[in-house]
N, C-alpha and C positions, 0 to 999 in steps of 0.2 A: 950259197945264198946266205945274208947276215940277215941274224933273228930281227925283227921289229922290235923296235924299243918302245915299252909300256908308256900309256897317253900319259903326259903330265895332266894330271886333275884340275891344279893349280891353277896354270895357263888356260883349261879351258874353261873354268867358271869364270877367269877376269876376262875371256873372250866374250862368252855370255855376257855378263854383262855388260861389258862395254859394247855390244851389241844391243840390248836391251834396251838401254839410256839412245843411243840412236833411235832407233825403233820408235820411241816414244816421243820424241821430238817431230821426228820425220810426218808420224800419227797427227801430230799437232797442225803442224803446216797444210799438211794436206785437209784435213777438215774443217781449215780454216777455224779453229781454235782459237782465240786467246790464251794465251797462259799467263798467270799474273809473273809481279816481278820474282815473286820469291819462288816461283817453279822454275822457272827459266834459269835462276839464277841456281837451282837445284840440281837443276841436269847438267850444267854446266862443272859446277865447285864439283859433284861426285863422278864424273867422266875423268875430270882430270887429275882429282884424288886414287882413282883406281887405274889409270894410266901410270901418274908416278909412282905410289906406292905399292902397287899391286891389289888393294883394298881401299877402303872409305871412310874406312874407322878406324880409332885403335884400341878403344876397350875391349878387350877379349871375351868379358860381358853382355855387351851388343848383340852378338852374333855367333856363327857355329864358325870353328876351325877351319879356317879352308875357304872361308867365304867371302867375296869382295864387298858385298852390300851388307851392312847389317838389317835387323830385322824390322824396324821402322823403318829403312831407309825402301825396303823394299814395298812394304806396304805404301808408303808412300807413292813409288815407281806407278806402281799396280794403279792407284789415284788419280795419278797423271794420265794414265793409258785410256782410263776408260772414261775421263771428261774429253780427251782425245777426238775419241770412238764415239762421242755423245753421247756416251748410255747412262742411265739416272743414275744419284748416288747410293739410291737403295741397293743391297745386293739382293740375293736369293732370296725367296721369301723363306719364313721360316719354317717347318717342316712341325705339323700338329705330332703332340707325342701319340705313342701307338695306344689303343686301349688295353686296357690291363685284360689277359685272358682269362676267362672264366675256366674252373674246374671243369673234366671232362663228364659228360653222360653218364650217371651211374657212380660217381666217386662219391664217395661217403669219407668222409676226415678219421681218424680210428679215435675212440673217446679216450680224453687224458685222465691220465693213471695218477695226477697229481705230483707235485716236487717238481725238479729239474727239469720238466721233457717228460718223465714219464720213467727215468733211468734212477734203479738204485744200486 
């Protein structure tokens, strides 16, 4: 029996993605969406920039090694998906920070010995 040869990573992030960019058209159509010109015109220039060059950028800047979409490009993706999907542009709401916990029952702080900390 011949071993399996290791996944190319490569190949299948530009699959995702180029999956992806479908997906999100497809989303569009179906929910009967608008998309303006410059989305449309979006998914299009980056479908066919990561068909031919295997990626959508070339700043190395952009984006992580390996990756077809750079990091706005995907945030953007993400943008498209969910006017798509009709859901608001709000995202999550924001999460109240925790309250700061109180000393436990019984702690007493030990009185400062003065200087640094209390260290000579």
């Amino acid at each position: 029996m011949k071993p399996k040869a290791p996944p190319d990573r490569y190949a299948a992030a530009k699959r995702a993605a180029l999956n992806a960019l479908r997906r999100a058209g497809r989303a569009a159509e179906r929910g009967g969406v608008k998309l303006s010109g410059w989305e449309g015109e979006f998914l299009g220039s980056v479908t066919e920039r990561v068909k031919t060059y295997g990626r959508a950028f070339a700043d190395p800047d952009k984006g992580a090694p390996g990756q077809p979409l750079s990091v706005m490009q995907t945030v953007k993706l993400k943008e498209i998906v969910k006017k798509a999907k009709g859901e608001t542009g709000a995202s999550k709401p924001a999460k109240a920070p925790k309250p700061r916990q109180t000393p436990a029952k019984g702690f007493k702080p030990r009185p400062s010995k003065g200087g640094f900390g209390g260290r000579r």
